[in-house]
N, CA, C and O of each residue as an XYZ file, in Angstrom:
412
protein
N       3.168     30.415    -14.823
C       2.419     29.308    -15.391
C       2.860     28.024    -14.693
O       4.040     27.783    -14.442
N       1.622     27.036    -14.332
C       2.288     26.034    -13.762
C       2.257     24.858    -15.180
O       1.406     24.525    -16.004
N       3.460     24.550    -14.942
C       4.011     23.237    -15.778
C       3.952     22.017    -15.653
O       5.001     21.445    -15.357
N       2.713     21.210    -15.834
C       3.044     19.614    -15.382
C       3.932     19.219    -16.230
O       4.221     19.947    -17.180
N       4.603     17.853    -16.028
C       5.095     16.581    -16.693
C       4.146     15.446    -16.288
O       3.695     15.197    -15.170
N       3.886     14.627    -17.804
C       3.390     13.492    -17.029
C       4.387     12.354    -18.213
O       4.995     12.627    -19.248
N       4.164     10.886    -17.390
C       4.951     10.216    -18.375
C       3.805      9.044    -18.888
O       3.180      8.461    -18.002
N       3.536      8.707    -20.305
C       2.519      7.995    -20.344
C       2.738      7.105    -21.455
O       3.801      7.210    -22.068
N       1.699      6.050    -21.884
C       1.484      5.155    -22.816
C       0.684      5.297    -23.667
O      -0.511      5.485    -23.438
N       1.215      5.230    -24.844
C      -0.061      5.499    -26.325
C      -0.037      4.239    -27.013
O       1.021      3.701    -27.337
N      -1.190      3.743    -27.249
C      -1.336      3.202    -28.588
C      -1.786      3.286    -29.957
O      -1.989      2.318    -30.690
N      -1.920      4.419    -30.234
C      -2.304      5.075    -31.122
C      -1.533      5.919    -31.814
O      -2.206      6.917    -32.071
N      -0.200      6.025    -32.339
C       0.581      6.692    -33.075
C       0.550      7.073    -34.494
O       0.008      6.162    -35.120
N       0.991      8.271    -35.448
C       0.314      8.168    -36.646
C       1.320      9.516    -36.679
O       1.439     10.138    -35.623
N       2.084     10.003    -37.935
C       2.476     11.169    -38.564
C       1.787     12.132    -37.853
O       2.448     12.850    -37.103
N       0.483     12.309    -37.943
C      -0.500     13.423    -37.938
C      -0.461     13.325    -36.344
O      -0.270     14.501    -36.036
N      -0.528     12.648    -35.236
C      -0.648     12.789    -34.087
C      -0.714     11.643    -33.177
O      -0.529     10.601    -33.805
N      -0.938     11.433    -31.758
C      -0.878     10.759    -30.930
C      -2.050     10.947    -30.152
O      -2.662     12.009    -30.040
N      -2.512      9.164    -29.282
C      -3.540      9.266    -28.256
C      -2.767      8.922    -27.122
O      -2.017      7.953    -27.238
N      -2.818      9.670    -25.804
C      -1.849      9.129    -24.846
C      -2.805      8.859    -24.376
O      -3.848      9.385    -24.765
N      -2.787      7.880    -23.305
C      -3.589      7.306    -22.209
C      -3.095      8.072    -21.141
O      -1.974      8.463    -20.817
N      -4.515      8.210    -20.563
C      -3.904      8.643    -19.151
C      -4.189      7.956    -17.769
O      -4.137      8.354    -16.605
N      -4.445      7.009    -18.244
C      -5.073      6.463    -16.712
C      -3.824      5.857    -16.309
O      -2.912      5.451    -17.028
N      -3.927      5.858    -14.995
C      -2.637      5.327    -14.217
C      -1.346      6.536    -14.074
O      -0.183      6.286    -13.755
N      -1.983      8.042    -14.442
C      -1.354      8.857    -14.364
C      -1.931      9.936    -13.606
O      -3.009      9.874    -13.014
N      -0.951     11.199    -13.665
C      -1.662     12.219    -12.057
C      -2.707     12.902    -12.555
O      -3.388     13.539    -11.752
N      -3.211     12.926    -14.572
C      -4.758     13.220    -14.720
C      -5.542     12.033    -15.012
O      -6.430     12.083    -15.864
N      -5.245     10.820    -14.280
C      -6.347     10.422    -14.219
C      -7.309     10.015    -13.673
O      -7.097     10.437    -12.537
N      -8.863      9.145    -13.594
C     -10.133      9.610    -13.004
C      -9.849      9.981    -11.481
O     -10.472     10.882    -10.920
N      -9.250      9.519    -11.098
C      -9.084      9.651     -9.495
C      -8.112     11.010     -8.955
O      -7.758     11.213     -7.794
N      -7.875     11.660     -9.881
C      -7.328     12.618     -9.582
C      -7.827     13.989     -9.481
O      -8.642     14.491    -10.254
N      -7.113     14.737     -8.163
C      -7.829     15.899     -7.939
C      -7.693     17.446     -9.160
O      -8.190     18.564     -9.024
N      -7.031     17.024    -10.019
C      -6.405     17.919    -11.323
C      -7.303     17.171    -12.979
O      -6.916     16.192    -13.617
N      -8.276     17.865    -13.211
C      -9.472     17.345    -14.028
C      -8.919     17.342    -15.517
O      -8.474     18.397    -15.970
N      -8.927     16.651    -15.981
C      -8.350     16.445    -17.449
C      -9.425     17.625    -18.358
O      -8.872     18.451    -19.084
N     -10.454     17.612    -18.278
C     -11.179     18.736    -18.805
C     -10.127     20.201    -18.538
O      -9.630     20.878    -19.438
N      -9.997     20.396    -17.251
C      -9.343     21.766    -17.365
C      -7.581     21.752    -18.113
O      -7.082     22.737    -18.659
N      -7.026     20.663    -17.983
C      -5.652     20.783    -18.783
C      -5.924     20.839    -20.183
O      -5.310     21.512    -21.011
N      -7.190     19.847    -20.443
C      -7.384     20.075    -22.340
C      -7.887     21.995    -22.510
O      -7.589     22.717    -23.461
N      -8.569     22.336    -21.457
C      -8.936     24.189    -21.938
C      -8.234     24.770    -22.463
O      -8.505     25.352    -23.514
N      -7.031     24.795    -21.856
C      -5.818     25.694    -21.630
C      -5.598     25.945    -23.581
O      -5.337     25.214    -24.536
N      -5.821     27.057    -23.415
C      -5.043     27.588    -24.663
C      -3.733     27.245    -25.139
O      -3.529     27.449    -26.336
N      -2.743     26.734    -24.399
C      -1.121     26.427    -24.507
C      -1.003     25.334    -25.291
O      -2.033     24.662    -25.233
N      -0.082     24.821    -26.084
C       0.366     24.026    -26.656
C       0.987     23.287    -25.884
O       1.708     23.738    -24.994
N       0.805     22.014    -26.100
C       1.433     20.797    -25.646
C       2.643     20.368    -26.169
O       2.905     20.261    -27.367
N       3.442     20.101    -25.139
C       4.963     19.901    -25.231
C       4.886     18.270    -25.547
O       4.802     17.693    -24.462
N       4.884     17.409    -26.551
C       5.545     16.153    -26.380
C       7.052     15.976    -26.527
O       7.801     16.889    -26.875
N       7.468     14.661    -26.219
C       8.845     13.820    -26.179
C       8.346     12.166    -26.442
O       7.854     11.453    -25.568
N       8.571     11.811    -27.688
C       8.230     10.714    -27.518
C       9.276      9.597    -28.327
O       9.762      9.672    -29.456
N       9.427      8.424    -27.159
C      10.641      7.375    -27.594
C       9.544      6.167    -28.273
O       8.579      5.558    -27.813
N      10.061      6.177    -29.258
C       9.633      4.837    -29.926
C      10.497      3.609    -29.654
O      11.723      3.666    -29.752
N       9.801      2.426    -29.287
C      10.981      1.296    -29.547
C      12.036      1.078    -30.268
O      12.029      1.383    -31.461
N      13.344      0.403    -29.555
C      14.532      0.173    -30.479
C      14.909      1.754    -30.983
O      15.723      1.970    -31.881
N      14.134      2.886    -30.205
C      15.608      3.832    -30.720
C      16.325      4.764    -29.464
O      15.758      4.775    -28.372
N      16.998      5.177    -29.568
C      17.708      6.234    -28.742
C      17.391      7.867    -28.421
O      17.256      8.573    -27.422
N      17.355      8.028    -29.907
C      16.681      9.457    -29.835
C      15.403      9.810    -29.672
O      14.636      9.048    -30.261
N      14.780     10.868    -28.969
C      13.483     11.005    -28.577
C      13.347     12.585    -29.768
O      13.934     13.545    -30.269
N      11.718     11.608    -29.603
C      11.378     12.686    -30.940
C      10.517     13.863    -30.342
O       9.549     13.402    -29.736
N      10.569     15.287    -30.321
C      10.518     16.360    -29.708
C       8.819     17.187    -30.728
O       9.012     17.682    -31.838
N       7.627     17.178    -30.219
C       6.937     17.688    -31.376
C       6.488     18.544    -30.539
O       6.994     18.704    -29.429
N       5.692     19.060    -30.885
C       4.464     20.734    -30.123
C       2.732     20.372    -30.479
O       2.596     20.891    -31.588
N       2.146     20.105    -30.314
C       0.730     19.882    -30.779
C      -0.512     20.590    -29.742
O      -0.151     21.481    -28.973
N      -1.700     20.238    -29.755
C      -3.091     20.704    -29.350
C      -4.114     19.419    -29.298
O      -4.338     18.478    -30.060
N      -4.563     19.791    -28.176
C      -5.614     18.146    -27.916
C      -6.792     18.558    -29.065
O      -7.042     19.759    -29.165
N      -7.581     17.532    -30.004
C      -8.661     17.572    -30.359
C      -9.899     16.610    -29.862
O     -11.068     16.499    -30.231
N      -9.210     16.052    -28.989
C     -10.453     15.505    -28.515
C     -10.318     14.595    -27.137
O      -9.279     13.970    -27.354
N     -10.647     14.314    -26.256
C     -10.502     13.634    -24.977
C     -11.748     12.406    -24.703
O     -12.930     12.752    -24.693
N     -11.365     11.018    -24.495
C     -11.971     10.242    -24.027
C     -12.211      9.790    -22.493
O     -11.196      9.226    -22.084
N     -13.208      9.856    -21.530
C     -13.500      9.384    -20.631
C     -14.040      8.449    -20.312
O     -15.009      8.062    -20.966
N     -13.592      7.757    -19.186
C     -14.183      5.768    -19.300
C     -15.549      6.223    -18.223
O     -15.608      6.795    -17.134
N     -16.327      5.776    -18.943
C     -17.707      5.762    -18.339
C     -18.090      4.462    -17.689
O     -18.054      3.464    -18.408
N     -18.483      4.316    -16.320
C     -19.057      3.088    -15.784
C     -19.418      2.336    -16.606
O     -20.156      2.825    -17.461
N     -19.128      1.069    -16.709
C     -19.610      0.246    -17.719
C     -19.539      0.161    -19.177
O     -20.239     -0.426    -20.002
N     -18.283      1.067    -19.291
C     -17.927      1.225    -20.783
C     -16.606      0.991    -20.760
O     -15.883      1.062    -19.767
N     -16.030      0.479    -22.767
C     -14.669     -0.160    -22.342
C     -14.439      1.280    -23.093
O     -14.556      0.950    -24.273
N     -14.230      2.408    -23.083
C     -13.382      3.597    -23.927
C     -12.468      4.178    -23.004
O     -12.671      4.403    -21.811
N     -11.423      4.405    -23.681
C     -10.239      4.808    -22.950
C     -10.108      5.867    -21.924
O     -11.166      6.466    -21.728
N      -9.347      6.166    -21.389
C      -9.603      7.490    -20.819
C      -8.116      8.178    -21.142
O      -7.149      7.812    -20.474
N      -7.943      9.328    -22.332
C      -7.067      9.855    -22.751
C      -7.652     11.251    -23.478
O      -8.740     11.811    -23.609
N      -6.162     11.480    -23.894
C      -6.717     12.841    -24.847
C      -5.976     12.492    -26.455
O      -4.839     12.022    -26.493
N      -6.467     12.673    -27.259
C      -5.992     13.390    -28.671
C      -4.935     14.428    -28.890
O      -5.056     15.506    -28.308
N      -4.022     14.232    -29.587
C      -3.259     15.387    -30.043
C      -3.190     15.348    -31.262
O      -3.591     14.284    -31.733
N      -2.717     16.346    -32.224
C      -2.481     16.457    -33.164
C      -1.195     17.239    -33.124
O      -1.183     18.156    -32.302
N       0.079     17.028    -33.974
C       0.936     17.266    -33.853
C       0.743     18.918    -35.166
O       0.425     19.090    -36.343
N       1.192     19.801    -33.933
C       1.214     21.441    -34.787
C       2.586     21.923    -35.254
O       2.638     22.808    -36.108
N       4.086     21.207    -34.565
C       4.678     21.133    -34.787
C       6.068     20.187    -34.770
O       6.690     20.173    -33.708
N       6.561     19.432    -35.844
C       7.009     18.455    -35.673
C       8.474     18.879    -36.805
O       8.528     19.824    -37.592
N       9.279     18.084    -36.603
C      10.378     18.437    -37.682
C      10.148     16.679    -38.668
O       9.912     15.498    -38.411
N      10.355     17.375    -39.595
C      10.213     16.360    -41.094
C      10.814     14.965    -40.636
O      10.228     13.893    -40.788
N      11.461     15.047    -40.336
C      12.440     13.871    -40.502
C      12.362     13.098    -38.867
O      12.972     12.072    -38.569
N      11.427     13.911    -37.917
C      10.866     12.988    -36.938
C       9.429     12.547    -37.326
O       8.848     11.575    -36.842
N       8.963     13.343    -38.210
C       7.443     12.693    -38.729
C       7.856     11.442    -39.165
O       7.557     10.528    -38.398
N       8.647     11.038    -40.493
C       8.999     10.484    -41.377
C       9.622      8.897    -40.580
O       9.217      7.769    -40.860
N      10.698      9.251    -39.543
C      10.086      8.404    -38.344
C       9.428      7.303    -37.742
O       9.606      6.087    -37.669
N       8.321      8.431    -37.190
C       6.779      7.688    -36.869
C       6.226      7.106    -37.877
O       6.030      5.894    -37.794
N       5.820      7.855    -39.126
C       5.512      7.223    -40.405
C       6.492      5.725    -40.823
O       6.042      4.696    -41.327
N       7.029      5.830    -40.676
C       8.314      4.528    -41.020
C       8.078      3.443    -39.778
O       8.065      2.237    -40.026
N       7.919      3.878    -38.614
C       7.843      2.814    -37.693
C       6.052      2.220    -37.583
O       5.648      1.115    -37.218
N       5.341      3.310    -38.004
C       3.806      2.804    -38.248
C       3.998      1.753    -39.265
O       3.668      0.607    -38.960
N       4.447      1.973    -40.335
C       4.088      1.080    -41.594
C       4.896     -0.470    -41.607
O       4.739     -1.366    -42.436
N       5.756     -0.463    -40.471
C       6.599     -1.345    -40.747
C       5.503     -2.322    -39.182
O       5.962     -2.947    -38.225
N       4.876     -2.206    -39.339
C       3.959     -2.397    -37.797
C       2.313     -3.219    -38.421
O       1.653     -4.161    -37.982
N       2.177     -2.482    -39.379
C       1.159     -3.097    -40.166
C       0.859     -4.316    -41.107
O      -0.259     -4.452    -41.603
């Protein structure tokens, strides 16, 4: 199986899941590796994700539900959806804690 890494930026964080952006990364539009075929893949997605102001990186497992592409003349992102399938409690709790304190 081949294994990418990519390293990216979300603004969209939430208990339930994450939107990473991908543009400015090796799936995005200009790239010869099509974001359509990495969302196919049956495999679960490996995240690692550092929130500001902490040290420890929070380790989850999830599945894309949905992917945005920037269309000529449109401002929509170009990323994918995850939903987190597996996360440990107390890294949800976390994200949940750093969302609310954000609002």
């Amino acid at each position: 199986m081949d294994i990418r890494y990519i390293e990216a930026t979300t603004r969209d964080l939430s208990a339930g899941g994450i939107f990473i952006e991908l543009a400015g990364t090796q799936f995005s539009e200009q790239s010869d590796f099509r974001v359509d075929d990495f969302l196919l893949l049956k495999y679960p997605i490996q995240l690692r994700i550092l929130l500001p102001n902490q040290e420890d990186l929070i380790q989850a497992e999830g599945k894309a539900v949905w992917i945005e592409k920037r269309l000529p003349g449109e401002g929509c992102r170009h990323g994918v959806a995850i939903t987190f399938t597996l996360i440990d409690p107390q890294d949800r709790k976390s994200i949940d804690n750093f969302v609310l304190t954000r609002l």
